[in-house]
Predicted model as a PDB file, atoms N, CA, C, CB and O in Angstrom, pLDDT in the B-factor column:
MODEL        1                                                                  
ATOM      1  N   UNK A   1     -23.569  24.799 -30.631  1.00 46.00           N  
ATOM      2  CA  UNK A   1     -22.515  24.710 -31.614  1.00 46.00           C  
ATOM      3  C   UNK A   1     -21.988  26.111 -31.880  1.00 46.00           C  
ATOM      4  CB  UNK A   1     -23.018  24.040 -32.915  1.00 46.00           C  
ATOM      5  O   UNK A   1     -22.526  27.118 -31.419  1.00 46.00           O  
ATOM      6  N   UNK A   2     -20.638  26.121 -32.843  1.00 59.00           N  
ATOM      7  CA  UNK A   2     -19.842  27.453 -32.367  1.00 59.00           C  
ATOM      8  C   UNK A   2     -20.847  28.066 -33.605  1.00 59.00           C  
ATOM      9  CB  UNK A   2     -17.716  27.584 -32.491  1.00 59.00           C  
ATOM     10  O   UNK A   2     -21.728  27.327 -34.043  1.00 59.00           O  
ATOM     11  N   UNK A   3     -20.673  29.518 -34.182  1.00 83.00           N  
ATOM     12  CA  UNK A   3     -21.278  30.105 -34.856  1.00 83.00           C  
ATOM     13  C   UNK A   3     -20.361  29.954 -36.238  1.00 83.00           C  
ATOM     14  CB  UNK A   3     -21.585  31.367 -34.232  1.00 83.00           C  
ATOM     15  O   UNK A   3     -19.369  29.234 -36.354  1.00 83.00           O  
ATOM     16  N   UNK A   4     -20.999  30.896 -37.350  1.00 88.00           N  
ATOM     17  CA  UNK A   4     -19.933  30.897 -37.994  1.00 88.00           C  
ATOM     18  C   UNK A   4     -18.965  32.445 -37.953  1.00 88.00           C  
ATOM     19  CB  UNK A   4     -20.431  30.449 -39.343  1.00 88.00           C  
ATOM     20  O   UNK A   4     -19.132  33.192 -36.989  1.00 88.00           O  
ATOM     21  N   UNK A   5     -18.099  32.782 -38.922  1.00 90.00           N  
ATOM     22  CA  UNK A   5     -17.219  34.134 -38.574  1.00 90.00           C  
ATOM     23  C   UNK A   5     -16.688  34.226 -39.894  1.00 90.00           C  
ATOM     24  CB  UNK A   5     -15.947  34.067 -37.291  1.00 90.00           C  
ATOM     25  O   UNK A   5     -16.728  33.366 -40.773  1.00 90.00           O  
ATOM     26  N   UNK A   6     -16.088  35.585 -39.941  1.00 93.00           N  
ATOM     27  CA  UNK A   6     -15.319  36.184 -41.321  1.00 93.00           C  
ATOM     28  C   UNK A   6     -13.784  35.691 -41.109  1.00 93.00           C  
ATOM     29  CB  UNK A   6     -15.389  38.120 -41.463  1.00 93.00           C  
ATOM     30  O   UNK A   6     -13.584  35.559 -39.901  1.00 93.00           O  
ATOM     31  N   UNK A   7     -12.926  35.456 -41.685  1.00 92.00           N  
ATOM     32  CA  UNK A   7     -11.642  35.424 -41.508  1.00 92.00           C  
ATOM     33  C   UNK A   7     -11.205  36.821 -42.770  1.00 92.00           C  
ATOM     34  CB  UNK A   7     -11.028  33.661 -41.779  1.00 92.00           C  
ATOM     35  O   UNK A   7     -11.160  35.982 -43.670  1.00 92.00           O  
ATOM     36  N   UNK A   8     -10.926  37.937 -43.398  1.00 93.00           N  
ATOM     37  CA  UNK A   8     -10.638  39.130 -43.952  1.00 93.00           C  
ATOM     38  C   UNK A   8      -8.946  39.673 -43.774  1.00 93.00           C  
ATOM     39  CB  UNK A   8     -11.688  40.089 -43.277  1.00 93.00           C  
ATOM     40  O   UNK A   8      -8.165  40.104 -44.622  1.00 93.00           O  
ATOM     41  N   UNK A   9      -8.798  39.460 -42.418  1.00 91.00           N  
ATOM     42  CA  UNK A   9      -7.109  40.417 -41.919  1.00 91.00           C  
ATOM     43  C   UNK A   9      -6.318  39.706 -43.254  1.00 91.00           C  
ATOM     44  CB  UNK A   9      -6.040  39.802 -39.773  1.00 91.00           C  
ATOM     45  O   UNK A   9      -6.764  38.691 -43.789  1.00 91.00           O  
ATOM     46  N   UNK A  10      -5.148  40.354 -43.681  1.00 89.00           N  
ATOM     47  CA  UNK A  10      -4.319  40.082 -44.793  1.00 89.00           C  
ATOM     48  C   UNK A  10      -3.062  38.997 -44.075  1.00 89.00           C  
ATOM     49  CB  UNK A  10      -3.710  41.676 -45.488  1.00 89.00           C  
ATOM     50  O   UNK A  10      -2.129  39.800 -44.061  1.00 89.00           O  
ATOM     51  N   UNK A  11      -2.768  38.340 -43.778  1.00 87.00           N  
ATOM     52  CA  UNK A  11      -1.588  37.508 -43.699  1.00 87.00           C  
ATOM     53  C   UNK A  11      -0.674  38.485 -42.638  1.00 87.00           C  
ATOM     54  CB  UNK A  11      -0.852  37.193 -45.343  1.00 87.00           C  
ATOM     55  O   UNK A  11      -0.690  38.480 -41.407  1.00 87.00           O  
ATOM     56  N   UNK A  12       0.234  39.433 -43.695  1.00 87.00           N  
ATOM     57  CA  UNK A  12       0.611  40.442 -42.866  1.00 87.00           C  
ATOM     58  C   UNK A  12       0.477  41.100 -41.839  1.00 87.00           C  
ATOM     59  CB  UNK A  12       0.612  40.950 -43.174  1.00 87.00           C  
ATOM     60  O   UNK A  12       1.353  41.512 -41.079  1.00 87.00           O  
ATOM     61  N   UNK A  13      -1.232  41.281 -41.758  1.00 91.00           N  
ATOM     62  CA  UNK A  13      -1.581  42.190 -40.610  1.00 91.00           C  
ATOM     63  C   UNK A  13      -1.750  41.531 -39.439  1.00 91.00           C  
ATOM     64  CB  UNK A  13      -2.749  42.938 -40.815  1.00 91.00           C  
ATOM     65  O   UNK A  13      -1.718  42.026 -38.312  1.00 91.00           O  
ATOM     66  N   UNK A  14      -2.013  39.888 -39.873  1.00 89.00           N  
ATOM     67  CA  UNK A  14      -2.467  39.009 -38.897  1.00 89.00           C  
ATOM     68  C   UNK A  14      -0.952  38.678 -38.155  1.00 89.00           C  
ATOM     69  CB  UNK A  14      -3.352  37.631 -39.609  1.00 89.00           C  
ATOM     70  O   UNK A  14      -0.956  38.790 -36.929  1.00 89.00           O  
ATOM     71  N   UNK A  15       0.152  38.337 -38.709  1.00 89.00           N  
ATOM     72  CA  UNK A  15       1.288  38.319 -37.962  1.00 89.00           C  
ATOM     73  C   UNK A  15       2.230  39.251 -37.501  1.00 89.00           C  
ATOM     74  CB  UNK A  15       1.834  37.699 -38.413  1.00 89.00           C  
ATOM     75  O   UNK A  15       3.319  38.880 -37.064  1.00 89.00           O  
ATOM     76  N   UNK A  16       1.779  40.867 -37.585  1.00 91.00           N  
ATOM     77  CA  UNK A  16       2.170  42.105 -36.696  1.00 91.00           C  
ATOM     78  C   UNK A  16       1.233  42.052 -35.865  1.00 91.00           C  
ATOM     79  CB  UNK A  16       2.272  43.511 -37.304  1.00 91.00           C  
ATOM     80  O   UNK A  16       1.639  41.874 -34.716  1.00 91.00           O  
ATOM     81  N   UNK A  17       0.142  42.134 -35.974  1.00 92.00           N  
ATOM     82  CA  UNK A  17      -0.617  42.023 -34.607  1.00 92.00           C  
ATOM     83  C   UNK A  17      -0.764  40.793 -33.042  1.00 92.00           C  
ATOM     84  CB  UNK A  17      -1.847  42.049 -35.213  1.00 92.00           C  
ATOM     85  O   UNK A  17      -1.104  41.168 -31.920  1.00 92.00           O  
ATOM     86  N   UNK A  18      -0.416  39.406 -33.409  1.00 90.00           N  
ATOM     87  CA  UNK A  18      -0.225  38.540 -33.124  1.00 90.00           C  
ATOM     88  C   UNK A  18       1.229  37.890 -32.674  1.00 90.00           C  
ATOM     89  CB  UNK A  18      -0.785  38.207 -33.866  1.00 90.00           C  
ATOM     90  O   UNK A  18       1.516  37.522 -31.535  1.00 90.00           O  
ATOM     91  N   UNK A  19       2.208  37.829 -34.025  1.00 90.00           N  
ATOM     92  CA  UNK A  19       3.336  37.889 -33.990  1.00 90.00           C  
ATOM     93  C   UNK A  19       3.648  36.588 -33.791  1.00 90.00           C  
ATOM     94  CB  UNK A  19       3.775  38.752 -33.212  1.00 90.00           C  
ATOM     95  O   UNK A  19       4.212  36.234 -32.756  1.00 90.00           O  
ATOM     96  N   UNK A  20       3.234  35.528 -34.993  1.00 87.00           N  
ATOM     97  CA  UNK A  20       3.234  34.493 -35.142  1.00 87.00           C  
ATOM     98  C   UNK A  20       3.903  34.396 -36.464  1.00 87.00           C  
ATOM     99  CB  UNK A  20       2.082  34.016 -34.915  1.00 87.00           C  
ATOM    100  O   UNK A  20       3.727  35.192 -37.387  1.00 87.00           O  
ATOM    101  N   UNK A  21       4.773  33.242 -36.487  1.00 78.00           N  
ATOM    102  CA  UNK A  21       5.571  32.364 -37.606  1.00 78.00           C  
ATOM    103  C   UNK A  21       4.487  31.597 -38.464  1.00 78.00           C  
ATOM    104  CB  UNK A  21       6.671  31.173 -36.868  1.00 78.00           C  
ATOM    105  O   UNK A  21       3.554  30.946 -37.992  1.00 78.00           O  
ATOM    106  N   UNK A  22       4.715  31.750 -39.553  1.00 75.00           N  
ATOM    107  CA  UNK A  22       3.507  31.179 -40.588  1.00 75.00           C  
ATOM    108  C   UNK A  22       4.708  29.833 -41.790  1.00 75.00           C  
ATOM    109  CB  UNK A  22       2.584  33.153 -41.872  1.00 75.00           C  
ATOM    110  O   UNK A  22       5.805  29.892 -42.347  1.00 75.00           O  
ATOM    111  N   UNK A  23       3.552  28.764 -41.624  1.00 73.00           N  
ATOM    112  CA  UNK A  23       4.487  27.214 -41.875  1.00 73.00           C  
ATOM    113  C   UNK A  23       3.071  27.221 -43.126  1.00 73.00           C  
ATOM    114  CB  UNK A  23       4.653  25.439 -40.065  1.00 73.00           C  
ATOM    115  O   UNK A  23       1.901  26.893 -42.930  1.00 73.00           O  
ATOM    116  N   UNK A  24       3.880  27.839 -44.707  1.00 80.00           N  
ATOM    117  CA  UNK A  24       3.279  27.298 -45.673  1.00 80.00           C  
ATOM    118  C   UNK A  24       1.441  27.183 -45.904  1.00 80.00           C  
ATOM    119  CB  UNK A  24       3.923  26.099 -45.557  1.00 80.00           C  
ATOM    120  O   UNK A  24       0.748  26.463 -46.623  1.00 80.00           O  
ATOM    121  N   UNK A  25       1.177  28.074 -45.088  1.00 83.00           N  
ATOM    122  CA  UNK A  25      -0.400  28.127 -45.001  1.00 83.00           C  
ATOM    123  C   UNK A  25      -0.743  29.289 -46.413  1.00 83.00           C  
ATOM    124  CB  UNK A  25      -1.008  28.845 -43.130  1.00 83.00           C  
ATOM    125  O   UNK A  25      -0.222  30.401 -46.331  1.00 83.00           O  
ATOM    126  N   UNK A  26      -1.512  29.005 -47.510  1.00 85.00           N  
ATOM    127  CA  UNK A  26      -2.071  30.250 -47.901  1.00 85.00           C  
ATOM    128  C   UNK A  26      -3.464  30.499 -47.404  1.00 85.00           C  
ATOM    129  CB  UNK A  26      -2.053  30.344 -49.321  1.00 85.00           C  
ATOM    130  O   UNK A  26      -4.421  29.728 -47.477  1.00 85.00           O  
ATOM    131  N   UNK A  27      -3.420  31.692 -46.890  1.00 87.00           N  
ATOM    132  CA  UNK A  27      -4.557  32.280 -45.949  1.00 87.00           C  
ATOM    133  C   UNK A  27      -4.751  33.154 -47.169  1.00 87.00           C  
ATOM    134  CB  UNK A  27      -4.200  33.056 -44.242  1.00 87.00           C  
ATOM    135  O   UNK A  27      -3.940  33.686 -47.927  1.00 87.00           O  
ATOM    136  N   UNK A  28      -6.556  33.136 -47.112  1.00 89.00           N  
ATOM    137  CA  UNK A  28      -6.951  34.200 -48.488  1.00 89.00           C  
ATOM    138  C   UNK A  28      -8.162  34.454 -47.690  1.00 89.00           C  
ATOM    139  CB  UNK A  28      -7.219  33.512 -50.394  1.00 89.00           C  
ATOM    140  O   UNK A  28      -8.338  33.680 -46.749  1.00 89.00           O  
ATOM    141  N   UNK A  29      -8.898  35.241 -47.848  1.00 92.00           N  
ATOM    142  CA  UNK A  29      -9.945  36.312 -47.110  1.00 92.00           C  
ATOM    143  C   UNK A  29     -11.157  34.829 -47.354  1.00 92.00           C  
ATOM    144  CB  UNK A  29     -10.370  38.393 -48.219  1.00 92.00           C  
ATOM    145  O   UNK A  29     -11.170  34.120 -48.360  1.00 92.00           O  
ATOM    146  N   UNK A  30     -12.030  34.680 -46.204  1.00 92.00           N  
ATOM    147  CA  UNK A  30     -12.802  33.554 -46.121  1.00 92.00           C  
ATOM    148  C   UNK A  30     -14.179  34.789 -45.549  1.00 92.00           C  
ATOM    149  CB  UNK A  30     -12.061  32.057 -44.924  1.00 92.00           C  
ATOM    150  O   UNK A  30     -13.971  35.668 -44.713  1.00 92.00           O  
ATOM    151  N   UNK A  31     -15.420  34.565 -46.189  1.00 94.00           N  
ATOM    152  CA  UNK A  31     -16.976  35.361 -45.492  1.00 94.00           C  
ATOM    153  C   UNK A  31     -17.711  34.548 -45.135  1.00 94.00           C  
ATOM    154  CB  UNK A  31     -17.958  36.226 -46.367  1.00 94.00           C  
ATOM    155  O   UNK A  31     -18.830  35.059 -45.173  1.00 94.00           O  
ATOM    156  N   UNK A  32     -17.815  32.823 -44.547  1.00 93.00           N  
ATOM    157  CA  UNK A  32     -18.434  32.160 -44.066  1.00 93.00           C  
ATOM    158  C   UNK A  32     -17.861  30.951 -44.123  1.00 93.00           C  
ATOM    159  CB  UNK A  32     -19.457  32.298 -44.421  1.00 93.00           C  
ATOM    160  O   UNK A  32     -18.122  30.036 -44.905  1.00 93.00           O  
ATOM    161  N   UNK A  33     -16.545  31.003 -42.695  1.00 92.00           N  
ATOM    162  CA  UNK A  33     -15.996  30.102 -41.420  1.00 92.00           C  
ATOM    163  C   UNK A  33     -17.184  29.406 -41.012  1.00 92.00           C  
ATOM    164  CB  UNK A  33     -15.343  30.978 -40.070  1.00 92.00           C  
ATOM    165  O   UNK A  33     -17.777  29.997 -40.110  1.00 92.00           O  
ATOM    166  N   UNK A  34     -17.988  27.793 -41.587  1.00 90.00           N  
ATOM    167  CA  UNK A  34     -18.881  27.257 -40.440  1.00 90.00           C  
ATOM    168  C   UNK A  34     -18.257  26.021 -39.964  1.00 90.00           C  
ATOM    169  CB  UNK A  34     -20.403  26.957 -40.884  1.00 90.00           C  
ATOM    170  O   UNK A  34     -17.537  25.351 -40.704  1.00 90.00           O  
ATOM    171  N   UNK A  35     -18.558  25.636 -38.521  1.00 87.00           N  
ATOM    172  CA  UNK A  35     -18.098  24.628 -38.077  1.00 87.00           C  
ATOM    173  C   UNK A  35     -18.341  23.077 -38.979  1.00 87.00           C  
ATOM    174  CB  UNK A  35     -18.637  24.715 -36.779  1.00 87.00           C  
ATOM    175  O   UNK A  35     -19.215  22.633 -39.724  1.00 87.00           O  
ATOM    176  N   UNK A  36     -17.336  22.701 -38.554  1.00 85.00           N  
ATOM    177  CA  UNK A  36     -16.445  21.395 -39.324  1.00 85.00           C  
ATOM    178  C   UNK A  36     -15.457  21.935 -40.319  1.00 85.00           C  
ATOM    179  CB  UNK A  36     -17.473  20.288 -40.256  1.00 85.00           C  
ATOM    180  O   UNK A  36     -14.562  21.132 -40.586  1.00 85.00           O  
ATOM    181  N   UNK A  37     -15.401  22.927 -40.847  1.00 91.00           N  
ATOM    182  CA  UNK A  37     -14.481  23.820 -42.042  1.00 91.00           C  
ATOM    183  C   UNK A  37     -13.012  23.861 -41.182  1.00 91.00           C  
ATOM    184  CB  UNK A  37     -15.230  25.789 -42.442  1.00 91.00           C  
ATOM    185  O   UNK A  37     -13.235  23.805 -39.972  1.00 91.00           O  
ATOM    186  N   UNK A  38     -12.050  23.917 -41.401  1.00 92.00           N  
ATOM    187  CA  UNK A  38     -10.707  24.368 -41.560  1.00 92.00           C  
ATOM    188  C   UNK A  38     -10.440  25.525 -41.583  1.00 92.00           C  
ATOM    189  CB  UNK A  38     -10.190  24.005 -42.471  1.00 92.00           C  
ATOM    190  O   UNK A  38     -10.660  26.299 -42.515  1.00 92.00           O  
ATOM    191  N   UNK A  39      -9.735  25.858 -40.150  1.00 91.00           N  
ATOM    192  CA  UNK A  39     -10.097  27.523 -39.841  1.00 91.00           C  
ATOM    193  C   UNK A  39      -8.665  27.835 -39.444  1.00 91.00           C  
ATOM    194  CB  UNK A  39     -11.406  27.958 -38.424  1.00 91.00           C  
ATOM    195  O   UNK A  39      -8.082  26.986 -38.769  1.00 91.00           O  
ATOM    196  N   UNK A  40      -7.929  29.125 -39.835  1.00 90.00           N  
ATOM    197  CA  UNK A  40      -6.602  29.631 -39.226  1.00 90.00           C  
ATOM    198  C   UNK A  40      -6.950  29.685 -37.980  1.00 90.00           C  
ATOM    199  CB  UNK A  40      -6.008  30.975 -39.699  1.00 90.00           C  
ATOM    200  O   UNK A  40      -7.927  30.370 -37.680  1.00 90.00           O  
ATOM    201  N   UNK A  41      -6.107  28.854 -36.817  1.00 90.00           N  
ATOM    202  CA  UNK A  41      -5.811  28.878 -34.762  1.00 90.00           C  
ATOM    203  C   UNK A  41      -4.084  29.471 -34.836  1.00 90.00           C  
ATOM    204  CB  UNK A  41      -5.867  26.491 -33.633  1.00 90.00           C  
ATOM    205  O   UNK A  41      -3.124  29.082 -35.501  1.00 90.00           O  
ATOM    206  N   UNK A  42      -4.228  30.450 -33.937  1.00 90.00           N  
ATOM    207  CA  UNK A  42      -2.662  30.570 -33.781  1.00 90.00           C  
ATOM    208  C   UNK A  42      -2.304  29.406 -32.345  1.00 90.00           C  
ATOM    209  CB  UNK A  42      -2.173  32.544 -33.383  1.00 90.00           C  
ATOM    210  O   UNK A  42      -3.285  29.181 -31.637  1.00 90.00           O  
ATOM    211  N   UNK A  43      -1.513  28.991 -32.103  1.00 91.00           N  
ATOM    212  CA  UNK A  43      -0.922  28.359 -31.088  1.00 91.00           C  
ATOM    213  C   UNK A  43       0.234  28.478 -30.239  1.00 91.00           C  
ATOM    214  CB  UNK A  43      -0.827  27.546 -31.438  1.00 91.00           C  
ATOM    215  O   UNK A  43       1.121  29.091 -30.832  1.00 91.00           O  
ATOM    216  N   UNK A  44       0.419  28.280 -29.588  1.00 91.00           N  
ATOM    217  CA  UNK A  44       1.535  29.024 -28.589  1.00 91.00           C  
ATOM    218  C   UNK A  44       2.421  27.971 -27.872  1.00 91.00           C  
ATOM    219  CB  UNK A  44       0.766  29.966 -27.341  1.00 91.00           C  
ATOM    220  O   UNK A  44       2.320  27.935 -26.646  1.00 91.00           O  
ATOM    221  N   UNK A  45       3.501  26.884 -28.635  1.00 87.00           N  
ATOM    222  CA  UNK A  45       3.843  25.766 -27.879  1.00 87.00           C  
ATOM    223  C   UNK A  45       5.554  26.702 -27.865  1.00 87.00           C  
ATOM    224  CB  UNK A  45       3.533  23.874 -28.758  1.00 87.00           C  
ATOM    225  O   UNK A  45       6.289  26.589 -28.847  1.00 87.00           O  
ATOM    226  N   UNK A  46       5.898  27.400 -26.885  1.00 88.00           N  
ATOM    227  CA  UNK A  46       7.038  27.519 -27.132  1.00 88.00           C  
ATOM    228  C   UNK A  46       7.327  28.771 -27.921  1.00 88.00           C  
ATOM    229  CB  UNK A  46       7.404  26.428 -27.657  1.00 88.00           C  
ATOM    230  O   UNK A  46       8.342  29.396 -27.612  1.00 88.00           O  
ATOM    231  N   UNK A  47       6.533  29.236 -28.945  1.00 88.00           N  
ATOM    232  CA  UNK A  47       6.527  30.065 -30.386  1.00 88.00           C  
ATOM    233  C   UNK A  47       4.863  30.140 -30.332  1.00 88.00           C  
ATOM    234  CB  UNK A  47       7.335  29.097 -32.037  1.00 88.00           C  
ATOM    235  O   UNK A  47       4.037  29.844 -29.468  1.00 88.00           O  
ATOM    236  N   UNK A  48       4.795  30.575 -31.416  1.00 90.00           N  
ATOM    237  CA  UNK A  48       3.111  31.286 -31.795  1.00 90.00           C  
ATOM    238  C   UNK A  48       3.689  30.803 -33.014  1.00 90.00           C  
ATOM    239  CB  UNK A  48       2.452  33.274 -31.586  1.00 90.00           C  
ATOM    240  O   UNK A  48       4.851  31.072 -33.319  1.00 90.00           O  
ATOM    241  N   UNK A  49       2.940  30.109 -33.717  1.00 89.00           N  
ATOM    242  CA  UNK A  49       2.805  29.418 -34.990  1.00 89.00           C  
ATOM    243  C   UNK A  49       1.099  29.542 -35.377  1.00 89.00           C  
ATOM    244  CB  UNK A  49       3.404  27.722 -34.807  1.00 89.00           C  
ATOM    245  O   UNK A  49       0.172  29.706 -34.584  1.00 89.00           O  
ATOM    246  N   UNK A  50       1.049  29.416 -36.723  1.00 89.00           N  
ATOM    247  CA  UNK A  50      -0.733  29.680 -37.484  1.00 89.00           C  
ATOM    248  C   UNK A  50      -0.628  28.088 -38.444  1.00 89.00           C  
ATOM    249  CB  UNK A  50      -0.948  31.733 -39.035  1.00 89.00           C  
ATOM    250  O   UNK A  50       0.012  27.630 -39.391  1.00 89.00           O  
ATOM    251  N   UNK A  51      -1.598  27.704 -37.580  1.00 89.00           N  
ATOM    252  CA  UNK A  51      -2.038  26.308 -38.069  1.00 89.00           C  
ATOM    253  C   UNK A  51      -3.325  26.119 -37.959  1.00 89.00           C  
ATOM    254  CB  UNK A  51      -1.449  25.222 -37.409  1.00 89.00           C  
ATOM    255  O   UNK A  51      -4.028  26.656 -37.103  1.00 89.00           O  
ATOM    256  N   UNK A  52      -3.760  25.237 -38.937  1.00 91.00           N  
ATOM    257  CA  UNK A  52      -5.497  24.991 -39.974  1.00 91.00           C  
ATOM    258  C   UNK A  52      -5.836  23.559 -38.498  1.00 91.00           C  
ATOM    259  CB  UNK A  52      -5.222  23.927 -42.762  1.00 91.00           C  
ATOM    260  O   UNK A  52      -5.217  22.511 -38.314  1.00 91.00           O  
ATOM    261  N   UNK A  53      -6.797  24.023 -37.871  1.00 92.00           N  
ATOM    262  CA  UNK A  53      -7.883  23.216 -37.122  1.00 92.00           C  
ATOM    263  C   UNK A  53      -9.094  23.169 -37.781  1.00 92.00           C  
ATOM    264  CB  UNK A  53      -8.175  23.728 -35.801  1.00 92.00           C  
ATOM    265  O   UNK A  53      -9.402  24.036 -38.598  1.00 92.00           O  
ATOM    266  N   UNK A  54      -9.989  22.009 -37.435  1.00 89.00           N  
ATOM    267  CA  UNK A  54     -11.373  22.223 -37.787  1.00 89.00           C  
ATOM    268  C   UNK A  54     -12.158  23.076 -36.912  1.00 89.00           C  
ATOM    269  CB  UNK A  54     -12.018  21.016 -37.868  1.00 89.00           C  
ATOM    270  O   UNK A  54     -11.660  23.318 -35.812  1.00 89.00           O  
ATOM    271  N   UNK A  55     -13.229  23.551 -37.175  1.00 88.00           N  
ATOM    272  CA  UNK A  55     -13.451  24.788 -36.390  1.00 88.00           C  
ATOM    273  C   UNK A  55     -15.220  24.219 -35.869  1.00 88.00           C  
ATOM    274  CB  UNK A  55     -13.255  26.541 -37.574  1.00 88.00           C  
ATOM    275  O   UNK A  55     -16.093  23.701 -36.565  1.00 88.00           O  
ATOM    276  N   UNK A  56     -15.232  24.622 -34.237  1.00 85.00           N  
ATOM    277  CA  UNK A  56     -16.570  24.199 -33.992  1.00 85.00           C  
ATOM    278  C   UNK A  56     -16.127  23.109 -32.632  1.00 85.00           C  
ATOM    279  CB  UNK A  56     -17.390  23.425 -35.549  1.00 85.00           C  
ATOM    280  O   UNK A  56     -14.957  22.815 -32.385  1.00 85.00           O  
ATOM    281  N   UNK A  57     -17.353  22.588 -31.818  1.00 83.00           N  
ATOM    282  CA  UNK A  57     -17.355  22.192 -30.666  1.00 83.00           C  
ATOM    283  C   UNK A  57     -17.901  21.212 -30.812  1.00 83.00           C  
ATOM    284  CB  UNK A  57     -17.752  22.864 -29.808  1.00 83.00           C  
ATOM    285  O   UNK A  57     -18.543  20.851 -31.798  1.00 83.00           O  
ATOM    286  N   UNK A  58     -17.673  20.556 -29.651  1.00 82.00           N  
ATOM    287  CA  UNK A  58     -18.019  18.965 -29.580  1.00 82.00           C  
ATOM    288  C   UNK A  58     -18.546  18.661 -28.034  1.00 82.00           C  
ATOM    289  CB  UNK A  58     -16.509  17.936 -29.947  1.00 82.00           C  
ATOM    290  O   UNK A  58     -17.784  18.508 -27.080  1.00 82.00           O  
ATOM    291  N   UNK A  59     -19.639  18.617 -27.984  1.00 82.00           N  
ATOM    292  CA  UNK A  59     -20.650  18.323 -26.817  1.00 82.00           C  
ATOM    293  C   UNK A  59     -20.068  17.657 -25.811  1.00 82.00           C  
ATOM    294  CB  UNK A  59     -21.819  17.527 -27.190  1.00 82.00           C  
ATOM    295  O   UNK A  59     -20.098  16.467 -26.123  1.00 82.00           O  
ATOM    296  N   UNK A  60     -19.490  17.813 -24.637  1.00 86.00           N  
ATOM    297  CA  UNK A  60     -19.658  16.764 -23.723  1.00 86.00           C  
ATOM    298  C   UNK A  60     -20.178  15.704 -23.417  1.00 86.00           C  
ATOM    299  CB  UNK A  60     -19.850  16.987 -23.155  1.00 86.00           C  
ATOM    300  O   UNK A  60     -19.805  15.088 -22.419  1.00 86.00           O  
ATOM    301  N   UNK A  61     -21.365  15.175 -24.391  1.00 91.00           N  
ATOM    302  CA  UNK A  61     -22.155  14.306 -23.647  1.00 91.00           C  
ATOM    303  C   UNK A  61     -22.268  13.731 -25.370  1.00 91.00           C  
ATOM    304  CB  UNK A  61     -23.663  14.964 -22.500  1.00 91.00           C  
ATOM    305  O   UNK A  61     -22.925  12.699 -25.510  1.00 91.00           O  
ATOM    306  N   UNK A  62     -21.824  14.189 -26.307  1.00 86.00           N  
ATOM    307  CA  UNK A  62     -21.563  13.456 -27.814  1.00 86.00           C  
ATOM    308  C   UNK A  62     -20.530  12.231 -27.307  1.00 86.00           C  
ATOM    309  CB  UNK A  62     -20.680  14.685 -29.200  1.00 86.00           C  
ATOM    310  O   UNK A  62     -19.528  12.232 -26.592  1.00 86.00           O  
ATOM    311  N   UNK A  63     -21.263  11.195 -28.022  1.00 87.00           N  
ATOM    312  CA  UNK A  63     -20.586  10.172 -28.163  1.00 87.00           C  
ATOM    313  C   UNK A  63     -19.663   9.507 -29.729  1.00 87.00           C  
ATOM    314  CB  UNK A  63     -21.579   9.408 -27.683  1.00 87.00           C  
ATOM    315  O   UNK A  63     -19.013   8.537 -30.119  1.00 87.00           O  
ATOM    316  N   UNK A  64     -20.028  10.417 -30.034  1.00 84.00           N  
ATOM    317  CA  UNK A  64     -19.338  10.339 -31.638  1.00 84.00           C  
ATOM    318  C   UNK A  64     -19.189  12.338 -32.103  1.00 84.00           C  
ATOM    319  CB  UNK A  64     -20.917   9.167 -33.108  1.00 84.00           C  
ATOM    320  O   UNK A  64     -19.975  13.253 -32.344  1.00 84.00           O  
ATOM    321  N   UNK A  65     -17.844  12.170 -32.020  1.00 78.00           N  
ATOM    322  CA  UNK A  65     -17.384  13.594 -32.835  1.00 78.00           C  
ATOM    323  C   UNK A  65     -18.746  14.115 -34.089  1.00 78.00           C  
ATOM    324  CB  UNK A  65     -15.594  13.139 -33.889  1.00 78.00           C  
ATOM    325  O   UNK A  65     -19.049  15.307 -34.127  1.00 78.00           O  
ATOM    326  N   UNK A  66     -19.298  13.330 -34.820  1.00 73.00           N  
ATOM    327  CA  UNK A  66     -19.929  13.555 -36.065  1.00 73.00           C  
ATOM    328  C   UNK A  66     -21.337  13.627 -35.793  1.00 73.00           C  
ATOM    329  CB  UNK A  66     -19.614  12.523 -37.078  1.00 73.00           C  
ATOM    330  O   UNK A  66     -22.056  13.268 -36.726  1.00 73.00           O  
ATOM    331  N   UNK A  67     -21.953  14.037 -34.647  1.00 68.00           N  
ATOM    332  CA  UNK A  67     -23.392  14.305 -34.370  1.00 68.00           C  
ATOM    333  C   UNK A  67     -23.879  15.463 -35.024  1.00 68.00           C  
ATOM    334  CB  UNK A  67     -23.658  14.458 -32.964  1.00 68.00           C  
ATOM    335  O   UNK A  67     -25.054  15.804 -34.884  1.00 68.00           O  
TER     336      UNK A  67                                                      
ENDMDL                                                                          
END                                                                             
């Protein structure tokens, strides 16, 4: 399973460095991202947009997402 992580960068810094369009998200400094939680993914369909996924992996061989 994935680990957990800090999310800290300010909004700002995260979309000069990246250079992604932000759709109504408030992003506020997070010190323990664990999987199943709701985590900022940037995405790239066309544009780089910052959108809330659940965060964490799902086994190949899981037969139900919720193991």
């Amino acid at each position: 399973m994935c680990g957990r992580y800090t999310q800290t960068a300010s909004p700002d810094d995260l979309m000069f460095r990246f250079g992604f369009s932000m759709q109504d998200i408030a992003l506020t400094p997070r010190y323990n991202l664990a999987p199943g939680q709701l985590a900022p993914v940037i995405v790239n369909e066309g544009s780089k947009n910052l959108v809330m996924m659940q965060w964490g992996l799902v086994p190949s061989w899981a037969k139900d997402i919720d193991i």
